[in-house]
VEXDO-667935 format. One line per field, with one value per atom (N, C-alpha, C): residue number from 1; residue in one letter; atom name; x, y, z. Coordinates in Angstrom, 1 decimal. Example, Ala and Ser with C-alpha at 12.3 -4.5 7.8 and 13.67 -1.06 7.14 Angstrom:
% VEXDO-667935
resi = c(1; 1; 1; 2; 2; 2) $
resn = c(A; A; A; S; S; S) $
name = c(N; CA; C; N; CA; C) $
east = c(13.2; 12.3; 13.2; 12.8; 13.7; 12.9) $
north = c(-5.7; -4.5; -3.3; -2.2; -1.1; 0.0) $
up = c(7.8; 7.8; 7.8; 7.1; 7.1; 7.9) $
***
This chain:
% VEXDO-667935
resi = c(1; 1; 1; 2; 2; 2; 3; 3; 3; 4; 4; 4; 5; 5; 5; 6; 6; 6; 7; 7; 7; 8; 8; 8; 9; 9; 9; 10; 10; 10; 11; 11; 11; 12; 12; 12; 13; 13; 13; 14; 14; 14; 15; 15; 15; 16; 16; 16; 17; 17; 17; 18; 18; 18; 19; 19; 19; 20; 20; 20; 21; 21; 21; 22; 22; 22; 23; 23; 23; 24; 24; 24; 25; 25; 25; 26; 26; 26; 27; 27; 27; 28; 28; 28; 29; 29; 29; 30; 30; 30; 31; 31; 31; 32; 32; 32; 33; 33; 33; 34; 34; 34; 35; 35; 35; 36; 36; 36; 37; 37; 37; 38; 38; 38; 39; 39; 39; 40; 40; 40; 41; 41; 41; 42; 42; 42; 43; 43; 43; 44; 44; 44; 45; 45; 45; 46; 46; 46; 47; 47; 47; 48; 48; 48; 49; 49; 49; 50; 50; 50; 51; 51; 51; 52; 52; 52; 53; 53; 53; 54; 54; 54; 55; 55; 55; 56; 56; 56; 57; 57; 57; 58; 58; 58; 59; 59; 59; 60; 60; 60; 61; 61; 61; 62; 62; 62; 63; 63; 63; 64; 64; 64; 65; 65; 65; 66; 66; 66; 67; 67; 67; 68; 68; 68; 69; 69; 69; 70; 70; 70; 71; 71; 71; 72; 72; 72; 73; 73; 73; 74; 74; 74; 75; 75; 75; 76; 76; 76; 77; 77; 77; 78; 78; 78; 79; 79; 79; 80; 80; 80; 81; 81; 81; 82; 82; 82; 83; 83; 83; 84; 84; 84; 85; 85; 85; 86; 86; 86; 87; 87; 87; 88; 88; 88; 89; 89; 89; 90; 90; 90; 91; 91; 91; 92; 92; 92; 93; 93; 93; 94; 94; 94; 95; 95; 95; 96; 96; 96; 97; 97; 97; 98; 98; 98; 99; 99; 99; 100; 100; 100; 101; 101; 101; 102; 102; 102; 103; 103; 103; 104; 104; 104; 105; 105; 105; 106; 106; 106; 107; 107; 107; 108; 108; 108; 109; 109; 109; 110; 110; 110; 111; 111; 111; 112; 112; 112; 113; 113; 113; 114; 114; 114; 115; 115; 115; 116; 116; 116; 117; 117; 117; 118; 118; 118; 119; 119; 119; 120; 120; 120; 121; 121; 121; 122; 122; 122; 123; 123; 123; 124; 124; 124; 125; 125; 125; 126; 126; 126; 127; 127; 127; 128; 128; 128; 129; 129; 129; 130; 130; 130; 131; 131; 131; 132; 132; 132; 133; 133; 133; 134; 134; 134; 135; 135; 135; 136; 136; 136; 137; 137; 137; 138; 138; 138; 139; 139; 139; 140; 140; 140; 141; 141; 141; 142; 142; 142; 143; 143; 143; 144; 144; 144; 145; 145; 145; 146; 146; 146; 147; 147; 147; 148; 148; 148; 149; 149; 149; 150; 150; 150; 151; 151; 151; 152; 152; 152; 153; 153; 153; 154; 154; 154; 155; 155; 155; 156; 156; 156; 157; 157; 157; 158; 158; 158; 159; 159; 159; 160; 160; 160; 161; 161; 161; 162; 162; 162; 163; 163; 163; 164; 164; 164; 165; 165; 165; 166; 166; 166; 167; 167; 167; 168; 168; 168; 169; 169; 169; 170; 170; 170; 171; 171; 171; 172; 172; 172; 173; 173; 173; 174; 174; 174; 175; 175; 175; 176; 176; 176; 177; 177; 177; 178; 178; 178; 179; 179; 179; 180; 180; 180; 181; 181; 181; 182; 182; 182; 183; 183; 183; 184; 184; 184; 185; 185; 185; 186; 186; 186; 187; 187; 187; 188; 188; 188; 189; 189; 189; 190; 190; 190; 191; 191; 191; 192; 192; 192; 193; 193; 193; 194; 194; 194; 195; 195; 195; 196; 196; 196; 197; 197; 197; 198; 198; 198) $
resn = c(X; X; X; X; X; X; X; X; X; X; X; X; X; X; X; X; X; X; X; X; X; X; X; X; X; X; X; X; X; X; X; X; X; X; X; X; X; X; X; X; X; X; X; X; X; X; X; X; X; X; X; X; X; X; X; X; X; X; X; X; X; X; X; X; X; X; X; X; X; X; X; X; X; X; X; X; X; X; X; X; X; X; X; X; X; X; X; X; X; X; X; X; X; X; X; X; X; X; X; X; X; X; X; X; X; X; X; X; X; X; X; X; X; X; X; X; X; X; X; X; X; X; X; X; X; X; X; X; X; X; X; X; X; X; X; X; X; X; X; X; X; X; X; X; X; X; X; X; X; X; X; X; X; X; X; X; X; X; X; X; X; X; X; X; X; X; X; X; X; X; X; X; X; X; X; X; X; X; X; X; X; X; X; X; X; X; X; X; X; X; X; X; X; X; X; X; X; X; X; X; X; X; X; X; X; X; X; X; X; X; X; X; X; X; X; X; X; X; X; X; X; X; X; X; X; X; X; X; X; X; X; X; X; X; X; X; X; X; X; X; X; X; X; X; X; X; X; X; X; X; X; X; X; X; X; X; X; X; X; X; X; X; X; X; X; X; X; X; X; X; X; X; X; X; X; X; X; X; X; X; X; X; X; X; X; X; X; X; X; X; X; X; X; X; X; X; X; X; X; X; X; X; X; X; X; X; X; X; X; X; X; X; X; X; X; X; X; X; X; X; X; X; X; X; X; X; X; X; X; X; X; X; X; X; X; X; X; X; X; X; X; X; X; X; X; X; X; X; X; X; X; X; X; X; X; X; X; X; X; X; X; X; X; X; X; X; X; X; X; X; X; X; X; X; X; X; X; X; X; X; X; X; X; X; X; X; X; X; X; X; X; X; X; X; X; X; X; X; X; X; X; X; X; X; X; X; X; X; X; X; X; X; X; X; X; X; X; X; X; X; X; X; X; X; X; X; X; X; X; X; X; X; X; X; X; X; X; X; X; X; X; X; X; X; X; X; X; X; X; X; X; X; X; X; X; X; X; X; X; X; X; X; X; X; X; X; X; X; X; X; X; X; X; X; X; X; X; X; X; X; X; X; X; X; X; X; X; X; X; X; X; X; X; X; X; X; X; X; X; X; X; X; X; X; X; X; X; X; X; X; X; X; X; X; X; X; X; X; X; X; X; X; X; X; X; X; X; X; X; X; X; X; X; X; X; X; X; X; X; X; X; X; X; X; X; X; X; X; X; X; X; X; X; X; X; X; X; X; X; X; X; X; X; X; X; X; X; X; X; X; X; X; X; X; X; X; X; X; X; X; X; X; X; X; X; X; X; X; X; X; X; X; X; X) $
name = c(N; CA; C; N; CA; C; N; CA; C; N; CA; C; N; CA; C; N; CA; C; N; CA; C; N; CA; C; N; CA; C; N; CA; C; N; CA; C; N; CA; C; N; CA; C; N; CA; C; N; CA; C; N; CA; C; N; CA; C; N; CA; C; N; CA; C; N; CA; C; N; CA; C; N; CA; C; N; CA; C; N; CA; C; N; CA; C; N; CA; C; N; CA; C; N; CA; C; N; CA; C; N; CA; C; N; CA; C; N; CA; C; N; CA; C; N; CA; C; N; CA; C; N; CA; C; N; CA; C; N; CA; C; N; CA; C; N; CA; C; N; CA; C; N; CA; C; N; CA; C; N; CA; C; N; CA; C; N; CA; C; N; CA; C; N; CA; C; N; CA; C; N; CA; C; N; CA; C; N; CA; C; N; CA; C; N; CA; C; N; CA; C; N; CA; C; N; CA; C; N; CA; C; N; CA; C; N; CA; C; N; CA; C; N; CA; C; N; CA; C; N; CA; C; N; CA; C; N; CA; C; N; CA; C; N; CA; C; N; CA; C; N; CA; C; N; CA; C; N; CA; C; N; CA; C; N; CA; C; N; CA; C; N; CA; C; N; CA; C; N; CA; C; N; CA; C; N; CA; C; N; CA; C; N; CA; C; N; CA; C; N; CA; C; N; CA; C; N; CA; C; N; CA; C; N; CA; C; N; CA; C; N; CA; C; N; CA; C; N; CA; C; N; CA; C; N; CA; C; N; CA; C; N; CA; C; N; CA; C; N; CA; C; N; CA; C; N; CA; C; N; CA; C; N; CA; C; N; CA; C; N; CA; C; N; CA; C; N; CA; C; N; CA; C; N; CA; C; N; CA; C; N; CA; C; N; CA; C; N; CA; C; N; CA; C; N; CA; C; N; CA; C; N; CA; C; N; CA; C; N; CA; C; N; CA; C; N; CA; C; N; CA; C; N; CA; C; N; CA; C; N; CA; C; N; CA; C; N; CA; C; N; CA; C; N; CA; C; N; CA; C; N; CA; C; N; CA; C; N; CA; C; N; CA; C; N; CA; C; N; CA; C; N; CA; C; N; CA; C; N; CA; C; N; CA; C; N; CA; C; N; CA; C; N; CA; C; N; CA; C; N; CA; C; N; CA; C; N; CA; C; N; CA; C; N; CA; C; N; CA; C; N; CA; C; N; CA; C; N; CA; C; N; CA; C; N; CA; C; N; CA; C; N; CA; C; N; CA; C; N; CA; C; N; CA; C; N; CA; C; N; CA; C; N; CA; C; N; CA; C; N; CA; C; N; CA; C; N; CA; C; N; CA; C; N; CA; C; N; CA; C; N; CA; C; N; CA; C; N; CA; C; N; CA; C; N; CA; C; N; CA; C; N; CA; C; N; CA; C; N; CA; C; N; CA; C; N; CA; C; N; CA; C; N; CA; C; N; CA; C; N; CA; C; N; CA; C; N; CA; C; N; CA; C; N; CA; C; N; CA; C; N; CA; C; N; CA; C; N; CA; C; N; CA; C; N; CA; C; N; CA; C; N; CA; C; N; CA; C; N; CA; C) $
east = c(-15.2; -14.8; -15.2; -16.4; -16.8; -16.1; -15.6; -14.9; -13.7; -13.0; -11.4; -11.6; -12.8; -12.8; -13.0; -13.8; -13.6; -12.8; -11.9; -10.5; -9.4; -9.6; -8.7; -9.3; -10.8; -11.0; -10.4; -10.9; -10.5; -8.7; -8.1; -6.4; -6.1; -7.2; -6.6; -7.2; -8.2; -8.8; -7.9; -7.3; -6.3; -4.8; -4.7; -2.9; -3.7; -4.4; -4.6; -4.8; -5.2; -5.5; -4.0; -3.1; -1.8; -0.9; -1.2; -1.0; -1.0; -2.0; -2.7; -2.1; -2.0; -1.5; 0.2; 1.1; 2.5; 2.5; 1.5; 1.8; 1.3; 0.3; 0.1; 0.9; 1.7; 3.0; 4.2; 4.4; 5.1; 5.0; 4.0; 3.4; 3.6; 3.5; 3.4; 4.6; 5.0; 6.8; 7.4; 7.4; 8.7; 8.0; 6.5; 6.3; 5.3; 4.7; 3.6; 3.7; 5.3; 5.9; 5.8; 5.1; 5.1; 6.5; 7.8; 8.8; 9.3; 8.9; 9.0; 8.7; 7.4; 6.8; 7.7; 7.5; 8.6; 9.8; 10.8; 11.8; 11.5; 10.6; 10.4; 10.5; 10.7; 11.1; 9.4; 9.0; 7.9; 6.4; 6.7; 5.8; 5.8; 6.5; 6.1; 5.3; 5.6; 5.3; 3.5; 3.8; 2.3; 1.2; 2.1; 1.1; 1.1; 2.1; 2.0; 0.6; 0.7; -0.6; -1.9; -2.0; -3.2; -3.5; -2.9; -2.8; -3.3; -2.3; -2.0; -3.2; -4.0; -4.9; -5.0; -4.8; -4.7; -5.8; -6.5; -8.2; -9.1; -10.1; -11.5; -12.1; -12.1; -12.7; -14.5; -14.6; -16.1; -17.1; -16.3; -17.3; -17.8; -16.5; -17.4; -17.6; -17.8; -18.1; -19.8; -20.2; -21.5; -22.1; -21.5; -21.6; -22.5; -21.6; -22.2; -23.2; -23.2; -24.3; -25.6; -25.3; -26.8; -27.2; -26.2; -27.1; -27.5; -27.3; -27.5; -29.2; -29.3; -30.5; -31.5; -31.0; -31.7; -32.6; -31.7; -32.0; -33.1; -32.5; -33.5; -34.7; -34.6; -36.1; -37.4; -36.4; -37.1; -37.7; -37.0; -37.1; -38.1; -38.0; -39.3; -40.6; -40.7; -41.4; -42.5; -41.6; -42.2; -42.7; -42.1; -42.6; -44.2; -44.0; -45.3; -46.3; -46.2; -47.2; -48.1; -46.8; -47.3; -47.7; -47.8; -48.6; -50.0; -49.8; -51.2; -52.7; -52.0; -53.6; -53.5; -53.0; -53.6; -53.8; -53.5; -54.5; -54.9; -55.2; -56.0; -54.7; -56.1; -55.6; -54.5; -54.6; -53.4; -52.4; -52.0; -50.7; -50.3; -51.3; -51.0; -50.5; -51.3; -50.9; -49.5; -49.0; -48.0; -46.9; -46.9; -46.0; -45.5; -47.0; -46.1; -45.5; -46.3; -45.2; -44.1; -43.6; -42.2; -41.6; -42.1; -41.4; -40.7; -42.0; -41.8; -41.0; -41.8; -41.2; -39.0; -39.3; -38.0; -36.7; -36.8; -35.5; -35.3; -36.0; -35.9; -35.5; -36.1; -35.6; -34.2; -33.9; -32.4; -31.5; -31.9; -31.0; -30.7; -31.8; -31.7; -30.7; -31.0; -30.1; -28.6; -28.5; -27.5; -26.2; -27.0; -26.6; -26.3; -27.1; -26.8; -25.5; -25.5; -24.1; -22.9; -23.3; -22.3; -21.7; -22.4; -22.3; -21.3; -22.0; -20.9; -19.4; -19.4; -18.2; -17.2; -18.0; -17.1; -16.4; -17.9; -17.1; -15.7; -15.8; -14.3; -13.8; -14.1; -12.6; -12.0; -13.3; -12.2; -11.9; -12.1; -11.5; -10.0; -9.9; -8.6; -7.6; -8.2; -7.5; -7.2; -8.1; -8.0; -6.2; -6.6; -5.9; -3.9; -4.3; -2.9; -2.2; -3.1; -2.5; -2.2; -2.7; -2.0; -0.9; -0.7; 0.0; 1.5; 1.2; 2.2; 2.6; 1.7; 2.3; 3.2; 2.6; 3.2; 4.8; 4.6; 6.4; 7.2; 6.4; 7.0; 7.3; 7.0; 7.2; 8.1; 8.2; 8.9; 8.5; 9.2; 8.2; 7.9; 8.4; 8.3; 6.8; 6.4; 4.9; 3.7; 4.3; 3.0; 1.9; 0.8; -0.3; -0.2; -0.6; -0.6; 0.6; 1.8; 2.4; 1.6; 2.5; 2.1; 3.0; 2.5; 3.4; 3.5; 4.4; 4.7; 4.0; 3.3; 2.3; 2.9; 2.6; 2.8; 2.5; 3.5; 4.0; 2.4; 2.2; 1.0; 1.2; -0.2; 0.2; 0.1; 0.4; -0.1; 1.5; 2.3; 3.7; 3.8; 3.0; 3.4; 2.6; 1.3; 0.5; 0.6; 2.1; 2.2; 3.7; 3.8; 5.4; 4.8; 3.3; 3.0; 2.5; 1.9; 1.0; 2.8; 3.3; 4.6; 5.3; 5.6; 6.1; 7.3; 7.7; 9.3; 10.1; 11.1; 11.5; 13.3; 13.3; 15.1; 15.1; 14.3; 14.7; 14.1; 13.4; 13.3; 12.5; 11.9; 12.0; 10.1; 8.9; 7.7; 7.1; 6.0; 5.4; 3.6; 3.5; 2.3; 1.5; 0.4; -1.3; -2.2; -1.8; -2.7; -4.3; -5.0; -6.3; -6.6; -6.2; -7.1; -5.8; -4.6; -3.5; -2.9; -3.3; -2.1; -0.4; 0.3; 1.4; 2.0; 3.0; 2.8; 4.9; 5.0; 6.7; 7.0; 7.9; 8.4; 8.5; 8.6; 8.9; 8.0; 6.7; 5.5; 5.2; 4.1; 4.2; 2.6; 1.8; 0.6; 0.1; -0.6; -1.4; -2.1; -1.7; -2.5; -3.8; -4.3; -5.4; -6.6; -6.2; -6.9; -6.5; -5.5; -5.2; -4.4; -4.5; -3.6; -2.6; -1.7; -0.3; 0.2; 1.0; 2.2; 2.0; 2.0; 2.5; 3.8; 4.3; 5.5; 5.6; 4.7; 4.7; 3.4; 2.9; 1.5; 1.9) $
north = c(45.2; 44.9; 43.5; 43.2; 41.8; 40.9; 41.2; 40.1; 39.9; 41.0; 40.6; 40.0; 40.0; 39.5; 37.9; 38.2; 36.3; 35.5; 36.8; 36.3; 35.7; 36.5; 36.1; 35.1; 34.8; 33.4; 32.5; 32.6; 31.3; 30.9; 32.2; 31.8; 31.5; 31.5; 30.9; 29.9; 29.3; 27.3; 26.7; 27.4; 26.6; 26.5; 27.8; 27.4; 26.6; 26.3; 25.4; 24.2; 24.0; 22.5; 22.1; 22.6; 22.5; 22.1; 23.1; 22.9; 21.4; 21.5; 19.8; 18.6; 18.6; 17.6; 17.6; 18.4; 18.4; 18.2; 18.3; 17.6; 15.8; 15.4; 14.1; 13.8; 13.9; 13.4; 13.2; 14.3; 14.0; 12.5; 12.8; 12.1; 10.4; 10.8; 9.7; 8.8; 9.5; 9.2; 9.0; 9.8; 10.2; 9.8; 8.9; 8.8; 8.0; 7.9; 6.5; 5.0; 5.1; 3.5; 2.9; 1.3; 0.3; 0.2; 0.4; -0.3; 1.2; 2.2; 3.4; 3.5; 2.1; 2.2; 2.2; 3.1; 2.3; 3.1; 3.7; 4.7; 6.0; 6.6; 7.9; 9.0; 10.1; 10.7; 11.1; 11.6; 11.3; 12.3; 13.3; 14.0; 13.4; 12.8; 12.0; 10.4; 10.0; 9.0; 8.9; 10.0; 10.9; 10.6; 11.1; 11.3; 9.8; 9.4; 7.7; 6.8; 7.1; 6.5; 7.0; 8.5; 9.2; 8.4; 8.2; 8.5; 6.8; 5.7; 4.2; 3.7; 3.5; 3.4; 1.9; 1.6; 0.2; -0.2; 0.8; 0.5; 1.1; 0.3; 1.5; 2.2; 3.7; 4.5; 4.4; 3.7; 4.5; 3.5; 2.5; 1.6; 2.5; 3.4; 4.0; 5.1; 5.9; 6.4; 6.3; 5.1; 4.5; 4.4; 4.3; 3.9; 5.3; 6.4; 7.6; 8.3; 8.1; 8.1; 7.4; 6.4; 5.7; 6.1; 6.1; 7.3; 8.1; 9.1; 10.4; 10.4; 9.6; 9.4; 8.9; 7.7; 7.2; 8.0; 9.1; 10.1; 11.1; 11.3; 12.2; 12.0; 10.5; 9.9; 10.0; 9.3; 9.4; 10.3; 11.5; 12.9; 13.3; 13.1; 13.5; 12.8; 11.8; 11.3; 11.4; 12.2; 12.4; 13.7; 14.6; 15.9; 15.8; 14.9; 14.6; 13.7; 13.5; 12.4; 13.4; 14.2; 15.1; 16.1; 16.7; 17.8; 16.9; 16.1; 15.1; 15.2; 15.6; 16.3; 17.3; 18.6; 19.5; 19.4; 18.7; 18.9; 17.7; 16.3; 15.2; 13.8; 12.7; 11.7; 11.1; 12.1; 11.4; 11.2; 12.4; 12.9; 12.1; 11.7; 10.6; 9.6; 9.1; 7.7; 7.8; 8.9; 9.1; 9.3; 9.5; 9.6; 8.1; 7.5; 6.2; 5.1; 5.9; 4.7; 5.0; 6.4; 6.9; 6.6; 6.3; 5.8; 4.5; 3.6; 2.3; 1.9; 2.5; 1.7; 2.3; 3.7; 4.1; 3.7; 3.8; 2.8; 1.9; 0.9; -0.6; -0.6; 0.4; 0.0; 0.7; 1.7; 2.3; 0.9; 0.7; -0.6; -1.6; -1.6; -3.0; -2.4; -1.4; -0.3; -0.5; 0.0; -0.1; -1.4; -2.1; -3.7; -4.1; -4.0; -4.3; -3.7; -2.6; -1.7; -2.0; -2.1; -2.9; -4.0; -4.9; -6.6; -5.9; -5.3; -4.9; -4.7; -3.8; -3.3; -3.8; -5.2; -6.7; -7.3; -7.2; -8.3; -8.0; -6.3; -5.8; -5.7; -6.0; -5.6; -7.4; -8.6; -9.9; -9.8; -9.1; -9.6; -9.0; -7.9; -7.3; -7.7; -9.0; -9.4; -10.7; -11.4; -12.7; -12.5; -11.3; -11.2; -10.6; -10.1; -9.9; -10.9; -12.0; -13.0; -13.9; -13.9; -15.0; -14.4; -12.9; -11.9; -12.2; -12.5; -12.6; -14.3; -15.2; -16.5; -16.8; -16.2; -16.1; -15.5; -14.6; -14.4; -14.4; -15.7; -16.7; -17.8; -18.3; -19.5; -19.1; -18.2; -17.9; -17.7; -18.0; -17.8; -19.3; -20.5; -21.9; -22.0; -21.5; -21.8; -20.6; -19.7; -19.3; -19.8; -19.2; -20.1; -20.4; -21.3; -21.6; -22.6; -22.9; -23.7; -24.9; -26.3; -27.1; -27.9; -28.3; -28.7; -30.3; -30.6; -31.6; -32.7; -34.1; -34.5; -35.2; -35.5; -36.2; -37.8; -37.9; -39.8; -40.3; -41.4; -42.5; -42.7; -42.8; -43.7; -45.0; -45.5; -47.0; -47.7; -47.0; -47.6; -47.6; -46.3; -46.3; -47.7; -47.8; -48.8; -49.8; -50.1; -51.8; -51.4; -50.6; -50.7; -50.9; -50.0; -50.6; -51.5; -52.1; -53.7; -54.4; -54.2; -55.6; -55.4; -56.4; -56.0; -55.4; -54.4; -54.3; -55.5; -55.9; -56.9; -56.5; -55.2; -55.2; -54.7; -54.3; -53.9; -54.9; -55.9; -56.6; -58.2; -59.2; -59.9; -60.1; -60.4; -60.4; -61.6; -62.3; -62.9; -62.7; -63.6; -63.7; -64.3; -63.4; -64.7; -65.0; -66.5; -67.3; -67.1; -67.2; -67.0; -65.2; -64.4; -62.8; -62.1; -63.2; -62.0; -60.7; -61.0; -59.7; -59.7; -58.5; -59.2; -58.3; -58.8; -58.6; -59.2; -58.2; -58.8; -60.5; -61.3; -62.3; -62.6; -61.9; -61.6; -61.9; -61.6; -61.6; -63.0; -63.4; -65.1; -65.4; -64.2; -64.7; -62.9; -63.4; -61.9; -61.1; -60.2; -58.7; -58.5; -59.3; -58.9; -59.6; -61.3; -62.4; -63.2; -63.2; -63.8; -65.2; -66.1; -66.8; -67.1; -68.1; -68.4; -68.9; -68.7; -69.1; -70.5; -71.0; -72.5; -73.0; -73.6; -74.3; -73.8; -72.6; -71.8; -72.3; -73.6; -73.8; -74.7) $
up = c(-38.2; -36.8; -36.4; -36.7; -36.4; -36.8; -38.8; -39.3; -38.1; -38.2; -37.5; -36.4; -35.4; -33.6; -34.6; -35.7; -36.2; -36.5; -37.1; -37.7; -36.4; -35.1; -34.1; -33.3; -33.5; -32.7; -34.1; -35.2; -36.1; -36.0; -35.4; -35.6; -34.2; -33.2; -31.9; -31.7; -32.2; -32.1; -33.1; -34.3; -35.4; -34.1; -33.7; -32.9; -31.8; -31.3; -30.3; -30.7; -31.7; -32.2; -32.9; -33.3; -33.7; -32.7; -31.3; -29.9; -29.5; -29.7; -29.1; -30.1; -31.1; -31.9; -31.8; -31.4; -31.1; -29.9; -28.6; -27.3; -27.5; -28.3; -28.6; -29.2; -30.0; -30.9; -29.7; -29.3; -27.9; -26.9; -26.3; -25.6; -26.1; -27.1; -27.8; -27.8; -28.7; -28.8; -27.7; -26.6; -25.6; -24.2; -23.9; -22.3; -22.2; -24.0; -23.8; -24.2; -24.4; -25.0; -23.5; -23.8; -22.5; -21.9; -22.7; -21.9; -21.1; -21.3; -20.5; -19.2; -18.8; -17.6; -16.6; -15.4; -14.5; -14.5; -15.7; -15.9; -16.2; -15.8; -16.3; -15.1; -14.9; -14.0; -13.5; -12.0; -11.7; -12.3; -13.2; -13.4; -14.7; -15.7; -16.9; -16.3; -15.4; -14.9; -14.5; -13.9; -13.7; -14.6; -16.0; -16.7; -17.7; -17.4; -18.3; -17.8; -16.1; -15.9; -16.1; -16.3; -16.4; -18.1; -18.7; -20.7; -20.8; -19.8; -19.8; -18.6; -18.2; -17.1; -16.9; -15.6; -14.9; -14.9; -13.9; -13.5; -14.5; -14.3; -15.0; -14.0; -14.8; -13.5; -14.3; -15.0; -15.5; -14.4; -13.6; -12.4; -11.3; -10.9; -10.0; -10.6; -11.5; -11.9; -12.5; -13.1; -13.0; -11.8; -10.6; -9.4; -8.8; -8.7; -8.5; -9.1; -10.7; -11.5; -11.1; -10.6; -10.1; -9.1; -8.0; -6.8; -6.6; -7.5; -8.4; -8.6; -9.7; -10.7; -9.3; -8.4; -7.7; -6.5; -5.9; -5.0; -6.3; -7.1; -7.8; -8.2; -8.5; -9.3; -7.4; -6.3; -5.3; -4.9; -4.7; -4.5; -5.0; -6.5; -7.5; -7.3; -6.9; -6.5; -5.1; -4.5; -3.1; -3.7; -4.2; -4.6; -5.3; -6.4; -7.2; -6.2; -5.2; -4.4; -3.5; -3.3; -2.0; -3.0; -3.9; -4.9; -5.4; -5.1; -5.5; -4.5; -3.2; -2.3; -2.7; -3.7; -4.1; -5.2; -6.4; -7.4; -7.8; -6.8; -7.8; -7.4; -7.4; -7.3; -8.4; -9.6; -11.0; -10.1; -9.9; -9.3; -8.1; -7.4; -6.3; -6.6; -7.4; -8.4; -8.7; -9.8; -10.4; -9.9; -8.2; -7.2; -6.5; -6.5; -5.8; -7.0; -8.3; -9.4; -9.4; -9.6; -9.4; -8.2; -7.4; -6.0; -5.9; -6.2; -6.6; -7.1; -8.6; -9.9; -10.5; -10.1; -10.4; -9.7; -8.6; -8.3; -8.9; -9.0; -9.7; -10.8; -11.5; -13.4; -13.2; -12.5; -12.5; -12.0; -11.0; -10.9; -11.9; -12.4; -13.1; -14.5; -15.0; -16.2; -15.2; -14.0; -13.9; -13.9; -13.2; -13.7; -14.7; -15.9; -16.7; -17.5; -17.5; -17.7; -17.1; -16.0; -15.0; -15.3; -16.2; -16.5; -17.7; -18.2; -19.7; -19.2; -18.3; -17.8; -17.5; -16.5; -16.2; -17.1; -17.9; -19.2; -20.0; -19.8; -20.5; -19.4; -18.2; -17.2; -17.2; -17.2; -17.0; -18.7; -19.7; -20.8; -20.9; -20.3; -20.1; -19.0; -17.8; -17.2; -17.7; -18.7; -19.1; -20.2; -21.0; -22.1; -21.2; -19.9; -19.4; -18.8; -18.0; -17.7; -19.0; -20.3; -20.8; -21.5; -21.1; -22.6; -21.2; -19.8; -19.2; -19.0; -19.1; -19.2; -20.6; -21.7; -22.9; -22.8; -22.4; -22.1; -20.9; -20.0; -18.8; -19.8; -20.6; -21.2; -22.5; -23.1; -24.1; -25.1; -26.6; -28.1; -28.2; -27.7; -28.1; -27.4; -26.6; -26.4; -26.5; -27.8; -28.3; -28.8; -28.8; -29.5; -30.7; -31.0; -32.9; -32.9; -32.4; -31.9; -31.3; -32.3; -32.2; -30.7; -29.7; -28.5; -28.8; -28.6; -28.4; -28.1; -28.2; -28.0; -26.2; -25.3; -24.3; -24.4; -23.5; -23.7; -23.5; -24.1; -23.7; -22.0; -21.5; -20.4; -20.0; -21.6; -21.3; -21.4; -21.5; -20.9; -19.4; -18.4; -17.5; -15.9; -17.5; -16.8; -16.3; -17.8; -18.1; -16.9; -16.5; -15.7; -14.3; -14.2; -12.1; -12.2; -13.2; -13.7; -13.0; -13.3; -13.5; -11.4; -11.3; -10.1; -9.8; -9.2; -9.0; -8.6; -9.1; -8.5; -8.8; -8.9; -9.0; -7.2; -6.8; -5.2; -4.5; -4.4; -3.5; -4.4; -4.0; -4.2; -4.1; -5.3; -5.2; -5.4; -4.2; -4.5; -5.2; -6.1; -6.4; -6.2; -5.7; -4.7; -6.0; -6.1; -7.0; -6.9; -5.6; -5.3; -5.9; -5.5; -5.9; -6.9; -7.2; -8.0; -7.7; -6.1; -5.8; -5.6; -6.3; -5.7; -4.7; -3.7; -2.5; -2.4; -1.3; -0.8; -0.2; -0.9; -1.0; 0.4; 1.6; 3.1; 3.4; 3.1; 3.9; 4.2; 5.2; 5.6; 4.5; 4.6; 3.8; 3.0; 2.1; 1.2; 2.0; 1.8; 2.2; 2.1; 1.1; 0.1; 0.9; 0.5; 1.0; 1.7; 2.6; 3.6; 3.2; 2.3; 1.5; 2.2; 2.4; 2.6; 1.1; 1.1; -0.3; -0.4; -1.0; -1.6; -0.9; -0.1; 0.2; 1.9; 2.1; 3.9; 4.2; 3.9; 4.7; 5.4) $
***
């Protein structure tokens, strides 16, 4: 009798686990491809986001965990402080370190978990923005592609160094070397008059 109630749990965790591996093959195939996002009718859509997840739930989920621990460590605390006028100063003691000291180190545990968390949430926003500049720009500016080098600017230097003179007509101040419109009566710079207008 015992064998067979064994024999029917061992053949109902085998069909369930068979179960489960033909709805992930599914799933797979037919509602968890990225270009599916967006086209799926709304109960597969449902579940594209439950399977594909945008946000991380384990932040607030940490979040609640800490206020949890926080309220409980306190709690216990008061309990052990206030049992401490009936059996002994230990227990007094042992109440205001748990008071004290327990919030703090949960915080500080929490924080630091927390920092972890960040660090994969901007590594997962770092790696989308460039996975979406990368195909704003095309295949010609993937990484490992060599870009093109950019012009010197020492052509552009020697071109505002020189004066325009196809639009209008420039004079040059001998005293500080500025040059300055042919119109003008004297330099901008240093006050100067031209040679031949003094």
């Amino acid at each position: 009798m015992y064998y067979y109630g064994y024999q029917n749990y061992a053949a109902g965790v085998i069909g369930i686990l068979v179960l489960a591996v033909a709805l992930t093959a599914l799933l797979v195939v037919l509602v968890l491809p990225k270009e599916k996002d967006g086209h799926l009718p709304s109960v597969f859509q449902m579940l594209y986001d439950l399977f594909s997840p945008k946000t991380l739930v384990m932040e607030k989920l940490l979040q609640i965990l800490y206020v949890f621990l926080t309220c409980l460590a306190v709690l216990y605390g008061i309990v052990v402080f206030f049992s401490g006028f009936f059996s002994g100063f230990q227990n007094l003691a042992l109440g205001l370190v748990i008071l004290a000291v327990g919030p703090i180190l949960l915080r500080v545990g929490y924080e630091l978990i927390l920092l972890l968390v960040m660090q994969v949430k901007t590594t997962r926003e770092i790696h989308q923005k460039l996975t979406q500049m990368t195909e704003e720009r095309g295949p010609a500016a993937a990484p490992g592609r060599q870009q093109p080098a950019p012009e010197t600017a020492a052509p552009a230097a020697e071109k505002s160094a020189v004066p325009c003179r196809e639009n209008q007509a420039m004079s040059h101040c001998p005293a500080c070397g500025t040059w300055y419109r042919a119109s003008s009566d004297r330099c901008p710079v240093c006050g100067r008059r031209p040679e031949g207008k003094e």
